[in-house]
C-alpha positions as CSV (number, residue, x, y, z in Angstrom):
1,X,-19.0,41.0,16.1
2,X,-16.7,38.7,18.4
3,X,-18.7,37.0,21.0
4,X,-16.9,37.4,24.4
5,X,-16.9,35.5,28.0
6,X,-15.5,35.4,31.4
7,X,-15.0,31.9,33.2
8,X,-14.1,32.6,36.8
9,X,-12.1,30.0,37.5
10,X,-10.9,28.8,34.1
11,X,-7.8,27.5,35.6
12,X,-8.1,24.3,35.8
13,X,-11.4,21.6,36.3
14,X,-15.0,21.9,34.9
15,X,-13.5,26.1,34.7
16,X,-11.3,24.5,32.2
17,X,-13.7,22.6,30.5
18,X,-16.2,25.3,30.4
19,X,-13.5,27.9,29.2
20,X,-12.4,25.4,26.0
21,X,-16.3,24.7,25.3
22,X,-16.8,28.2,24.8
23,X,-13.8,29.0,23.3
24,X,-14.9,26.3,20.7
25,X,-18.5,27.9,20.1
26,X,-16.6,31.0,18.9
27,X,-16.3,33.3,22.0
28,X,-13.5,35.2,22.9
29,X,-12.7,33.8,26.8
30,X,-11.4,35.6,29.5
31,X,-9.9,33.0,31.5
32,X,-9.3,34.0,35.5
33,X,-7.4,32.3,37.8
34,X,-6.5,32.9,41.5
35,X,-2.8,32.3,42.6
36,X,-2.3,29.7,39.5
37,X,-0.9,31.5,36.8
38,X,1.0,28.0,34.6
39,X,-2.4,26.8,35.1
40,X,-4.2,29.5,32.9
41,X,-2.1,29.8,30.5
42,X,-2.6,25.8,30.0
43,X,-5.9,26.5,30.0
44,X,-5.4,29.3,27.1
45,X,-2.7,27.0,25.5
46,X,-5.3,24.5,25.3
47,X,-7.7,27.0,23.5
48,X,-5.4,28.1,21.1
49,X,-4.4,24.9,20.0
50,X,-7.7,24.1,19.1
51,X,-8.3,27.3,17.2
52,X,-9.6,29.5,20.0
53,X,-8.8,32.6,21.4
54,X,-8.3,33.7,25.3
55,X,-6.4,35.8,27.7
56,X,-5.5,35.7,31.5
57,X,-7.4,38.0,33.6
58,X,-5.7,37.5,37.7
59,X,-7.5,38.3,40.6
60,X,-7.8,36.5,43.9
61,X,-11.3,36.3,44.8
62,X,-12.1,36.7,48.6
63,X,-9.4,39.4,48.9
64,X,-9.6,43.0,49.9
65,X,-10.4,44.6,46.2
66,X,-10.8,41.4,44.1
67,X,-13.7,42.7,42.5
68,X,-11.9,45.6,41.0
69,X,-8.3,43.7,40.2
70,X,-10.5,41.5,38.3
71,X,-12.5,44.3,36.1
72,X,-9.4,46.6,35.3
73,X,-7.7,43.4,33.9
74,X,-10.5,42.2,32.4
75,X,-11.9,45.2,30.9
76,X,-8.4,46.3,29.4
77,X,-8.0,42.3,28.0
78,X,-11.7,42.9,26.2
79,X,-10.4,46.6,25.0
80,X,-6.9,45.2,24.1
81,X,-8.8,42.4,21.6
82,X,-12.2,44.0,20.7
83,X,-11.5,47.6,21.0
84,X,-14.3,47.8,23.4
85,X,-14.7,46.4,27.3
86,X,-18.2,44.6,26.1
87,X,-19.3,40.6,27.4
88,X,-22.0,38.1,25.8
89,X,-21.7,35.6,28.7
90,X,-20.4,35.5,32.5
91,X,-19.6,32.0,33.9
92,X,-19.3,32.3,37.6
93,X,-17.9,29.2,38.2
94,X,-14.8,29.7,40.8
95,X,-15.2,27.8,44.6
96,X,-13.7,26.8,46.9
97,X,-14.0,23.7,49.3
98,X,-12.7,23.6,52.7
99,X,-13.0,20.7,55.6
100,X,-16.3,22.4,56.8
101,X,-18.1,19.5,58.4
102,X,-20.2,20.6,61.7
103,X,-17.4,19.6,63.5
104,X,-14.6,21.4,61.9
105,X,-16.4,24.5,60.5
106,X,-14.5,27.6,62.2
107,X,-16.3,31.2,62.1
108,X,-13.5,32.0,59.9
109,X,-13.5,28.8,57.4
110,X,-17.2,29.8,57.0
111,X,-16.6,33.7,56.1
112,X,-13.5,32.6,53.7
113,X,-16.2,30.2,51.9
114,X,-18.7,32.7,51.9
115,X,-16.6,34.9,50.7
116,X,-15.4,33.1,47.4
117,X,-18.3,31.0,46.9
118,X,-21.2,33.2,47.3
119,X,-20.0,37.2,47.5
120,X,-17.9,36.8,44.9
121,X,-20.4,35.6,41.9
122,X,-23.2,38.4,43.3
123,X,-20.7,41.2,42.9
124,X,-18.7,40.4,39.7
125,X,-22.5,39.7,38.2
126,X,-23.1,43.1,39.9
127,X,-20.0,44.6,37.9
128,X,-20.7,42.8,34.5
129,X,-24.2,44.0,34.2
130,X,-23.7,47.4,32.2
131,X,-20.8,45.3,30.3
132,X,-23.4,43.0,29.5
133,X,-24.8,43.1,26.1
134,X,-28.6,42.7,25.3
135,X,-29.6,39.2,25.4
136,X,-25.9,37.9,27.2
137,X,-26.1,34.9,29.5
138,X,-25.0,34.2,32.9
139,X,-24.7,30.9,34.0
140,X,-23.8,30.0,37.7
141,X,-22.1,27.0,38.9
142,X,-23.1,25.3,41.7
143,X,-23.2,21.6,43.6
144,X,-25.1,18.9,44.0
145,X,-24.0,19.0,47.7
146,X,-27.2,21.5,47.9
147,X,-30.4,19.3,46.9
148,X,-28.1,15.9,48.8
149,X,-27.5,15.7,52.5
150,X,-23.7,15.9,52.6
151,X,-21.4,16.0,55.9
152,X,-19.7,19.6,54.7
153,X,-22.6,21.7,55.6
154,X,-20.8,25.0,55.4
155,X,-19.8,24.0,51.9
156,X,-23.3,23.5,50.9
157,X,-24.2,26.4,52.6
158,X,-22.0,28.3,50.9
159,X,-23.3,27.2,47.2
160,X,-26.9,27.3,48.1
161,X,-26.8,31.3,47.6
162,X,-26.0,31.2,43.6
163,X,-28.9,29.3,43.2
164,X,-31.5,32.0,44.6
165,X,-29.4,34.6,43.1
166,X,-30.1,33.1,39.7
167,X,-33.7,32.7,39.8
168,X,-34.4,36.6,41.0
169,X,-31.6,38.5,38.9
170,X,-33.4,36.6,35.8
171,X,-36.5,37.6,36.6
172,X,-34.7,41.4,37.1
173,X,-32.8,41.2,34.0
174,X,-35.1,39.3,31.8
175,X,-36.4,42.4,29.9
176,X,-33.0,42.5,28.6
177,X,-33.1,39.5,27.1
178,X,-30.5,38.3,29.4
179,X,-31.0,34.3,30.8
180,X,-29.8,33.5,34.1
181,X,-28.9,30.0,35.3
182,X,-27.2,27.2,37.8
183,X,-25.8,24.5,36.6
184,X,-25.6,21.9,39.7
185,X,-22.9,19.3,38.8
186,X,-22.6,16.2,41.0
187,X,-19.5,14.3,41.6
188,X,-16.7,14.9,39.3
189,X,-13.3,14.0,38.2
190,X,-11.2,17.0,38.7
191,X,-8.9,18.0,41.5
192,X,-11.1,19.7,43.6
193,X,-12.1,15.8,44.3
194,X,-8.4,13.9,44.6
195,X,-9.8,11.4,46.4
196,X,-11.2,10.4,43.4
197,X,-8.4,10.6,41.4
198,X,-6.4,7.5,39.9
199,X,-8.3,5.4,42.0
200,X,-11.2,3.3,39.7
201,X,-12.3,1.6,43.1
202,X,-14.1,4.5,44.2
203,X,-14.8,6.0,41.0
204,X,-16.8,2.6,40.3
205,X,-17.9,3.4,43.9
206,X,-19.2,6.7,43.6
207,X,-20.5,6.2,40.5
208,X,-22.9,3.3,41.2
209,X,-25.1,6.2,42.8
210,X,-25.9,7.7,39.5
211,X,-28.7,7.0,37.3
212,X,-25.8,7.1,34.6
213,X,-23.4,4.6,36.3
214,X,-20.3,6.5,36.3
215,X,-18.6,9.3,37.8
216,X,-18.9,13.1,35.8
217,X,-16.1,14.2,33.5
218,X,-15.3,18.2,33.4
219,X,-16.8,17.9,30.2
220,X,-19.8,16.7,31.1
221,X,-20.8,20.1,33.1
222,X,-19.2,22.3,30.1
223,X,-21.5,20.8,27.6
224,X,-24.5,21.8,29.5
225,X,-23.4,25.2,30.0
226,X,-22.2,25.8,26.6
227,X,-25.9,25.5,25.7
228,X,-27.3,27.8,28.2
229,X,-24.8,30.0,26.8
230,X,-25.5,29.8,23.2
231,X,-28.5,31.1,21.0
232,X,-30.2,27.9,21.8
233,X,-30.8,28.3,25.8
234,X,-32.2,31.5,24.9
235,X,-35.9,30.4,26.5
236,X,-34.5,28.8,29.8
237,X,-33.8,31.1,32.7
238,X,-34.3,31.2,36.7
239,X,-33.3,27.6,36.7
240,X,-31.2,25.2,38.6
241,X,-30.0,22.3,35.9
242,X,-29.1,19.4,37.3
243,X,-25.7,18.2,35.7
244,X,-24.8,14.9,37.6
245,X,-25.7,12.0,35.5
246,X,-28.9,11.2,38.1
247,X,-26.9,11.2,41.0
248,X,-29.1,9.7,44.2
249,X,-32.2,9.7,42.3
250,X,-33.6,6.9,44.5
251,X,-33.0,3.1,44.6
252,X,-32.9,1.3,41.5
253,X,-35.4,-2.2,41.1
């Protein structure tokens, strides 16, 4: 039976990474996207070169009806390759990050992050649960800008709600067989971070302020999530993993 899995987000970044990881493990990925549609289909071009198999699914999350422009596409993708609208694994992994600092932070920035970053993930996990097969996984993405003081407080704010949502839904849907987790990555290469970007300065910089001495790679996050996914997370759930190389664990002597 084909495995199957939607990546919110899959567009680009650790979604990218994440969407190719499980492509690679076998599934059949469901790759959404907001407004950047060349994006995805890099994303599924990716996956298909290496042997995979995936499909768009559009939907703008934060928008009146999102929830249900996302299931009709992505139920008729499923039906359209597996003859049935069935899912293994949910990756809620789509954010947004705004200027949000206490000095910026407008009622309105705040709703929009809300909005994407934290009613978005409870309501699509909402929808997926009678798609959900017996002992499926659903694995949450969020930062480590909620266990470290960081000035974007409505950002972290914002992320701090997939965490509790994780560690009650699995203890709902654990008789199922079904693990819920959060992945927390910490300071990573993608664009969501271009100040980062091209600049080895303040990578180096950055990176000093992990255990591992570098900044994360997309990869790095997938990795971890393609084993909460798999067969082998099967006895972790209702946990927050921390995917950031050690970052601010204390000072070093």
């Amino acid at each position: 039976m084909t495995r199957t899995a939607l990546v919110t987000g899959a567009s680009r970044g650790i979604g990218r990474a994440i969407a190719q990881r499980l492509a690679a493990d076998g599934a059949l990925v469901a790759v959404h996207y907001g407004e950047n549609e060349a994006a995805a289909h890099e994303t599924i071009a990716l996956i298909e070169k290496q042997g995979g198999r995936a499909f768009p699914v559009r939907a703008l999350l934060g928008a009146p009806g999102d929830i249900d422009t996302l299931f009709a596409a992505l139920e008729a993708g499923l039906r359209q390759w597996t003859g049935q609208a069935r899912l293994d694994v949910l990756v809620n992994n789509a954010a947004i990050n705004t200027p949000s600092s206490i000095d910026e932070i407008t009622p309105e920035v705040f709703d929009r992050l809300i909005a994407v970053n934290a009613k978005a993930p409870l309501f699509i996990t909402q929808r997926v649960l009678p798609l959900l097969n017996d002992g499926g996984r659903i694995v949450n993405v969020s930062t480590g800008a909620t266990r470290i003081a960081l000035p974007e407080v409505g950002y972290s704010m914002s992320k701090a709600p997939v965490e509790a949502l994780s560690r009650s839904l699995a203890n709902v849907v654990g008789p199922r067989g079904i693990t819920v987790n959060t992945v927390s990555p910490g300071p990573t290469l993608t664009d969501m971070n271009p100040w980062m970007q091209d600049n080895p300065q303040v990578q180096q910089m950055v990176g000093s302020g992990n255990a591992i001495p570098r900044v994360g790679q997309p990869a790095d996050v997938a990795d971890v999530v393609g084993f909460l996914a798999s067969e082998a997370g099967r006895w972790v759930t209702g946990q927050v993993i921390d995917a950031s190389g050690g970052c601010f664990l204390g000072p070093r002597m």
